[in-house]
N, C-alpha and C positions, 0 to 999 in steps of 0.2 A: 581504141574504144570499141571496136568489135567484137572484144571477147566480152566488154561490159552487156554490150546491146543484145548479142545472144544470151548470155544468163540471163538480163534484164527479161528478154521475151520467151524464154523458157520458163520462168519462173509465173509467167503471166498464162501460161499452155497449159503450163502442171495445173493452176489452180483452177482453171477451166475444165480442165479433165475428172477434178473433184464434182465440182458443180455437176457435171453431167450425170458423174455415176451415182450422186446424191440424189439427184431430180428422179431417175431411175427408179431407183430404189423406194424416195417416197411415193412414185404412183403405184408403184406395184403394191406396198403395204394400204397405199390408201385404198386402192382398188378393194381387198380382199376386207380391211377394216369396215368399209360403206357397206359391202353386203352383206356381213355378218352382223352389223346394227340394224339394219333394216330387219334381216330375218329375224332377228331377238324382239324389236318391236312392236313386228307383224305376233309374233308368238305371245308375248303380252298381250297384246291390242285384244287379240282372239281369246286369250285366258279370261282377261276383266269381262268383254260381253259376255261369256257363258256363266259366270258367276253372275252376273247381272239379270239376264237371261229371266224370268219366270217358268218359263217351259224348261229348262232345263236343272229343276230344283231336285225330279226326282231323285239326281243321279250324286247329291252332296249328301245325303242321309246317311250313306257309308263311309263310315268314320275312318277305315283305310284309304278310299280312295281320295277321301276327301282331303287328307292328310300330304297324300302322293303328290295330289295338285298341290298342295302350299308348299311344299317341296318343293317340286319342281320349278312354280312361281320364284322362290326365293332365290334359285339356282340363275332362272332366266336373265333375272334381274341384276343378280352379282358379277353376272360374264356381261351383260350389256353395263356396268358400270366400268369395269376392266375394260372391255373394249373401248371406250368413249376416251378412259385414259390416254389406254396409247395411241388413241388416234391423235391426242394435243399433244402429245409427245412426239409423234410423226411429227407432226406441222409445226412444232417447237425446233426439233432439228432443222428441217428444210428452213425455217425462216434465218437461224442460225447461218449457215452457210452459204445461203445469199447476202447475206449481213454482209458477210465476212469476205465475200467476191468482190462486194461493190468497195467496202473499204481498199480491198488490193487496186481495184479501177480508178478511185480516186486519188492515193496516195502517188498511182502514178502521172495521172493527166492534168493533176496539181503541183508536182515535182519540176522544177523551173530547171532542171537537167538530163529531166525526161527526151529531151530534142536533141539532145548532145549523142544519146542511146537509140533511140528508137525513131524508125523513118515517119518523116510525116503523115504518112498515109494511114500508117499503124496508129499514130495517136489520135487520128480523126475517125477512126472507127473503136478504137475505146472511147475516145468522148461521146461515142453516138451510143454506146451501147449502157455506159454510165448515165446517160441524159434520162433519159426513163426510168434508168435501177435507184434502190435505194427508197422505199417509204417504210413506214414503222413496223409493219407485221409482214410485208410482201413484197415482192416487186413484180411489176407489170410486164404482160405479155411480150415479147419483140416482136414488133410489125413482122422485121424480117425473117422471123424462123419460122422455118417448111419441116411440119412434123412428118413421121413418115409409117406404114402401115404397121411395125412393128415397133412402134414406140419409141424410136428412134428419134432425134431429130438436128439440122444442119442449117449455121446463121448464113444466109447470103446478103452480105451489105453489100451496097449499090456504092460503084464508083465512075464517075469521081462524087464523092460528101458532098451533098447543098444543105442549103438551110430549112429544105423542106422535108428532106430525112430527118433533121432534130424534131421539127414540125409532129410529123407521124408519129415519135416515139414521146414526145410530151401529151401529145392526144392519147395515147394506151394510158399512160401513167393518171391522166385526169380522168380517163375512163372508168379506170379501176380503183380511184377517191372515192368517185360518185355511187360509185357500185358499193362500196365496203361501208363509209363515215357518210356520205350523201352530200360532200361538198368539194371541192377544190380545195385543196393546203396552199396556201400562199407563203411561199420560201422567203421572198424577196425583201430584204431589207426595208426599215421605212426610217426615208431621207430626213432629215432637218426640217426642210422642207416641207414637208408634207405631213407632216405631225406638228406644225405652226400653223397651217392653211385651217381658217374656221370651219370649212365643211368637210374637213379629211372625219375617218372612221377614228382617228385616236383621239380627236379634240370631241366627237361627241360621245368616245367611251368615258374619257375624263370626266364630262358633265353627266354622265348616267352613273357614274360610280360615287361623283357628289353626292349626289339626290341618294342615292343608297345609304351613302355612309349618317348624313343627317338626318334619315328619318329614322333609321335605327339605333342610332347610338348620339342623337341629339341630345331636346331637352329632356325627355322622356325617363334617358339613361338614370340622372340622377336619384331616381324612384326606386330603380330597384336597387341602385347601390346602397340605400338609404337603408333598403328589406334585409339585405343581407349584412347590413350592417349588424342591425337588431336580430340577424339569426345565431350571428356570430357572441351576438351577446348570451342571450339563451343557451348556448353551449356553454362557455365560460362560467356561467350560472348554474349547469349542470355538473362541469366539474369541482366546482369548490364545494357543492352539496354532497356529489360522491364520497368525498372526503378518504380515497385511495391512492390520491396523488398529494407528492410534496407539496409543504404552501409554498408559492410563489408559481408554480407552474401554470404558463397561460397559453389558451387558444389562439393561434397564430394562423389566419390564411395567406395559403400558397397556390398557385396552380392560374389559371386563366381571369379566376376575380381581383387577382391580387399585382398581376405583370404587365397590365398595359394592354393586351392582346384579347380578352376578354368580352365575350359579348353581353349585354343586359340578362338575357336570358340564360347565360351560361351555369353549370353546375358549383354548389360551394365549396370549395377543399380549403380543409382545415387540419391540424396537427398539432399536438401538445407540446407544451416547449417547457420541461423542466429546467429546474435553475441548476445555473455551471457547479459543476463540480458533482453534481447528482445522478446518478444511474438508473433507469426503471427497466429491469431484459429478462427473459427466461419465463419462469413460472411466475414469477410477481408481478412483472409488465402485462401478464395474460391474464391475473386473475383480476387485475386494476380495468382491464378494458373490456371487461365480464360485468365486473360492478357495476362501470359507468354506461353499459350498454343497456340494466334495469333500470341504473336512475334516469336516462333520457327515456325511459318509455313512463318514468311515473313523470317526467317534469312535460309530459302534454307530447314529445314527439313522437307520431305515429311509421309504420313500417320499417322498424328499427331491423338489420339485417346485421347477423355478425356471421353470416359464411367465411368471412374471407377474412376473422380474425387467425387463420392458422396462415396466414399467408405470410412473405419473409419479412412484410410492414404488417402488422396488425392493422385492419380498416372495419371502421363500422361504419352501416351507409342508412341516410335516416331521411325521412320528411320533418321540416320543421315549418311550425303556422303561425306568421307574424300578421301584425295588424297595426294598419296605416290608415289615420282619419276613419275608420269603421270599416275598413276596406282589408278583407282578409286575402294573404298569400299563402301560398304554399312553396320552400325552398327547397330543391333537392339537394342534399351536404352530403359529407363524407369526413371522418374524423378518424385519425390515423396517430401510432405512439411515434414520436419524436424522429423529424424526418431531414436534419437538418441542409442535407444535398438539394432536396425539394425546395427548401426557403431559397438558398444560396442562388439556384438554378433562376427562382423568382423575380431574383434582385437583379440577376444579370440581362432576363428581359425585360424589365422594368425599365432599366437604365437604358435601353434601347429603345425601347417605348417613347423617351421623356426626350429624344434628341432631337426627332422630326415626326409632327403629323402623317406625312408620307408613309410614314413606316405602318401607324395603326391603320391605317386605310387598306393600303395593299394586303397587310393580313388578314384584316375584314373579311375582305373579297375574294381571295385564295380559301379561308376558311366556309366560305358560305358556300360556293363552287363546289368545294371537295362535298362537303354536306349537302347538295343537292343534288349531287351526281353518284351520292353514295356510295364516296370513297374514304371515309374518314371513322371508319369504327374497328380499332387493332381487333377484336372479339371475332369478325369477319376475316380477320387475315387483311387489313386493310391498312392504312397508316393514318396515327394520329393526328387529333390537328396541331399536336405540340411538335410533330416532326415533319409538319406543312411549314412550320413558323422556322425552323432550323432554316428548311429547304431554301427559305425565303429570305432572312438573312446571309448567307451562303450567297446567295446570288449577288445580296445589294454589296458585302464586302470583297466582292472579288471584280466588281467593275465598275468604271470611272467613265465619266463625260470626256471624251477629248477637247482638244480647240477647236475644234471645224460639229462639234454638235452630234456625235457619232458615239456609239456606244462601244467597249470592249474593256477586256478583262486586265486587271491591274498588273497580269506577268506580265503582260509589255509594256515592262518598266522605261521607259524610251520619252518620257515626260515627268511635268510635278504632280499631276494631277493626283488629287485623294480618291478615294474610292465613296463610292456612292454614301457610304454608311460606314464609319470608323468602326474599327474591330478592335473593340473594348477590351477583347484580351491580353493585345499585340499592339496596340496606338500606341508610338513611344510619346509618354505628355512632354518630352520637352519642344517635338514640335508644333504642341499648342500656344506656343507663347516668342515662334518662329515668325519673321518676315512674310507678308502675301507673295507666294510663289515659290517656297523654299520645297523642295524635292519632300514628299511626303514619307514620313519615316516609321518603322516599326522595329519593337526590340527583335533581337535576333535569337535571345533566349528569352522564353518567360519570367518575369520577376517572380522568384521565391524568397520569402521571408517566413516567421515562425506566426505572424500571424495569417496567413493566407495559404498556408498548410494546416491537414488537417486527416487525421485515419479516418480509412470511408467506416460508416455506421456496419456493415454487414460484411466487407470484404478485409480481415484486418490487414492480411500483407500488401494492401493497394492504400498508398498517399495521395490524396486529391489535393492538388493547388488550386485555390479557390481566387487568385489573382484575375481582377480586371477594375475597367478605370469605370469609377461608380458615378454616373450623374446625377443620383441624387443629391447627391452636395450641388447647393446654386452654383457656388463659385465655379464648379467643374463643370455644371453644364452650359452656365454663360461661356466660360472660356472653349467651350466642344460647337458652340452654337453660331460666336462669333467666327470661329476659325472658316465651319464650314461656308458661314454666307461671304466670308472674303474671299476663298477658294472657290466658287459657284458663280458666275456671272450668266448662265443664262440654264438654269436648273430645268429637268427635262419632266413634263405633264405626268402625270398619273395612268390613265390611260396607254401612254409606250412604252411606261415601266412594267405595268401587266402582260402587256403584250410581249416584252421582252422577255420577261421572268417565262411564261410560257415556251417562249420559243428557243430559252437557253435548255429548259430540261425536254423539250420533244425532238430536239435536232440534233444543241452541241453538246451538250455535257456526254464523257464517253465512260458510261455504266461500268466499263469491263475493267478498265483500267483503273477509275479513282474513284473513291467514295464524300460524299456531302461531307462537309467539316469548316467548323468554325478556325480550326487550326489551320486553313489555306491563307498564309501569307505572300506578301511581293516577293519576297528574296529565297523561299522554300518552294511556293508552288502549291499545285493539290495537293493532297493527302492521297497517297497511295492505296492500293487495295491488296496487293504486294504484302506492302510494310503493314495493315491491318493482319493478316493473314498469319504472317512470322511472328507477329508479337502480342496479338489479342487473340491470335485461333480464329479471325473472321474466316467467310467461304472468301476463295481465292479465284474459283472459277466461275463460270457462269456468267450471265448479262442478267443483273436485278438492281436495284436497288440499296445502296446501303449509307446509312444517316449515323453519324459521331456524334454522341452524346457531346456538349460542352465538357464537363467533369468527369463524368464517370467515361473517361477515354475508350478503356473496353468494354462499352455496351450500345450494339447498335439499337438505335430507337427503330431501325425498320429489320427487323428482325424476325419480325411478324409475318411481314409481307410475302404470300407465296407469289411464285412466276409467272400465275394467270393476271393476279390481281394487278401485279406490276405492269405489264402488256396494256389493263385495262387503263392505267392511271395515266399511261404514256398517251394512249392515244386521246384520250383526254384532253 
């Protein structure tokens, strides 16, 4: 085992020698980046007063120099935008490569044959050095490293290891929390225990996320479902007056009013649903949602917008004013030619919607957060809250309650236990109507049949399988409803489910390697980033973000999302 133990700590030296010359490197850029933003600033800073200046007006009259300055202004300003770049690209790297250190530290000092290789002493100074590494954007200073006048610098760990040297270097790491976010990250698992004790912090998030969920979406709710009912009408109203579309074609809402997920206040999306067999595309579909965009301006709806009729969905986006008991609304809609992926997508959060309260709650809350933390508008480079809602199921199907009350993820197939939320894609139904405790089962291939295929709208060479188990049939969801509460004997708060949902995407979930997907089953695993990569053209590299449409397999819903904003979201 000596020839293991030296490659093993050879391999552990090389990637330290990166580190080094990476650290290197980025203070030297960061050095020369800082002064050349300050000097751009300073030169702005000094531009804007003299413009401002009154004493010094005489000197703007001439229309060359005057010109010279806004020149120059313009110049100052396009190298200090450049410069600021690469400065986040410096420190994009640098954070990269301490990532990538601490992974190497931990794979090792977690590696339960790491002791068979490497002497003890060695593994207790990577644990000490791991103990502090490792937070979302940085890692924290080492007590022990002595920098030196040239930039240089050398770790000297104290031996023999006590528990007070872990001590020191969890102080730098809390240090540098408090200094970045202003708080402490609390790693630490939460027991059984202590998410059952009336005064722990999850039993009164639970009771703060009540109180949320019912005042907003209590009894109040049914009011505007009512407005949007009747806006829905007045569109339908509008298009049979249009009289551009086939008769039988009807206004169908899709999107957040329509899927369970949905807030009171949420936007109306709506879509024309021509009758089977009928086609409306090209020049005719264009000149149909031309017509119907003057007849909704004569049937009373105001800010009627068709920019975004040349877009690959035609959408027209309007205000519509209903009136309840003398009490006037205003809806904000949107009305789009025949969208049937959108309905389909609907029904499949619907059905998720109608299996457990739990589920609309957590999305509430995850949606309200992103929206007030002002993470939730793709337009921004940001991510949807339809690709919050993935995120979110995503998590409840990949993990299951054990018997001892402990949370983890359904690949450690090693029990019967179901996963928090059946994956209505992949639930095989015969173990709906299985014995209490029978090994929880999913198909191993998707069920394809000729009704649950179907050519995508836009993409012809791509077939979308629209197969999953619909609970809107009673009979299905009784049988989905009953299974779960015989499977479930001591079902875990609301409150530790958020908390966990969090702390799966800020800690475990590993960005580089797999992407969000409904398709993570028990017996397959995640969905690779890899296998997106080869076969959809996904980015392969990188640490970001990437969200799998349900149906449309090759299309990331976070696709949007640039590298800053992802950073933002994470530490979030």
């Amino acid at each position: 085992m000596d020839g293991a133990g030296r490659a093993a700590w050879g391999g552990i030296c090389e990637s330290r020698k990166i580190v080094d010359a990476g650290r290197q490197d980025y203070l030297q850029k960061k050095l020369k980046l800082d002064e050349r933003i300050e000097e751009l600033q300073h030169l702005l800073n000094e531009a804007d007063a003299n413009l401002d200046d009154p004493a010094d007006q005489s000197t703007i009259h001439v229309d060359d120099e005057s010109h010279l300055d806004d020149d120059e202004r313009k110049g100052w300003r396009e190298d200090l935008k450049q410069a600021l770049k690469v400065r986040a690209s410096n420190e994009r790297i640098w954070r990269d490569i301490q990532s990538s250190f601490a992974s190497v530290l931990k794979s090792v000092i977690r590696n339960p044959e790491s002791s068979s290789l490497l002497k003890p002493d060695i593994i207790k100074k990577l644990e000490l050095e791991f103990c502090g590494a490792h937070f979302v954007s940085a890692s924290p200073p080492n007590p022990f490293e002595v920098e030196h006048g040239d930039g240089s610098f050398t770790i000297n760990y104290p031996y023999p290891i006590s528990q007070k040297h872990h001590k020191a270097c969890l102080e730098s790491k809390a240090k540098m929390q408090e200094e970045i976010i202003g708080f402490i990250v609390k790693t630490t698992p939460i027991t059984q225990v202590s998410y059952q004790e009336e005064s722990s912090v999850c039993t009164q998030l639970t009771k703060d996320i009540e109180m949320f969920y019912n005042s907003e979406y209590g009894s109040n709710s049914s009011l505007y479902y009512r407005k949007k009912a009747l806006a829905r009408e007045q569109t339908q109203a509008a298009v049979v007056r249009c009289n551009s579309f086939p008769d039988g074609t009807e206004v169908v809402v899709f999107g957040s009013s329509a899927n369970g997920f949905g807030s009171p206040n949420s936007d109306l999306d709506m879509c024309l649903q021509v009758p089977e067999g009928v086609t409306l595309a090209g020049e005719e579909g264009m000149n149909a949602m031309v017509k119907l965009a003057e007849t909704l301006e004569e049937a009373g709806m105001i800010n009627v917008d068709t920019v975004r009729l040349t877009a690959r969905i035609p959408v027209i986006k309007f205000d519509c004013v209903v009136e309840i008991d003398g009490s006037k609304s205003t809806i904000e809609c949107d009305i789009s030619m025949q969208n049937p992926l959108a309905c389909i997508n609907t029904s499949l959060l619907y059905s998720y919607s109608l299996i457990s309260p739990v589920v609309r709650v957590l999305a509430a809350v995850v949606k309200r957060w992103a929206s007030r933390r002002n993470i939730n508008d793709p337009s921004h480079h940001t991510l949807s809250s339809y690709g919050y809602i993935i995120m979110l199921l995503h998590f409840l199907t990949t993990h299951k309650v054990t018997s001892n009350g402990r949370l983890e993820t359904v690949f450690k197939n090693n029990g019967s236990e179901s996963p928090l939320l059946l994956n209505l894609q992949w639930v095989d139904q015969r173990w709906l109507q299985s014995p209490p405790g029978t090994r929880y089962l999913e198909w191993h291939h998707k069920p394809t049949t000729p009704y649950t295929t179907m050519k995508h709208p836009t993409e012809s060479s791509y077939v979308v399988n629209t197969y999953f188990l619909r609970t809107n049939d009673e009979a299905v969801l009784t049988a989905v409803r009953n299974k779960i509460n015989s499977e479930t004997s001591n079902p875990l708060p609301v409150g530790y489910l958020l908390a966990a949902f969090f702390r799966y995407y800020a800690f475990q979930f590993d960005y580089k390697k797999y992407v969000v997907s409904l398709n993570a089953t028990c017996h397959s695993g995640l969905v690779e980033r890899e296998l997106k990569a080869e076969f959809d053209g996904w980015k392969s590299a990188g640490q970001t973000l990437s969200v799998e449409d349900p149906f449309e397999e090759f299309y990331d819903v976070a696709h949007v999302l640039t590298n800053f904003n992802f950073q933002r979201i994470r530490k979030e």
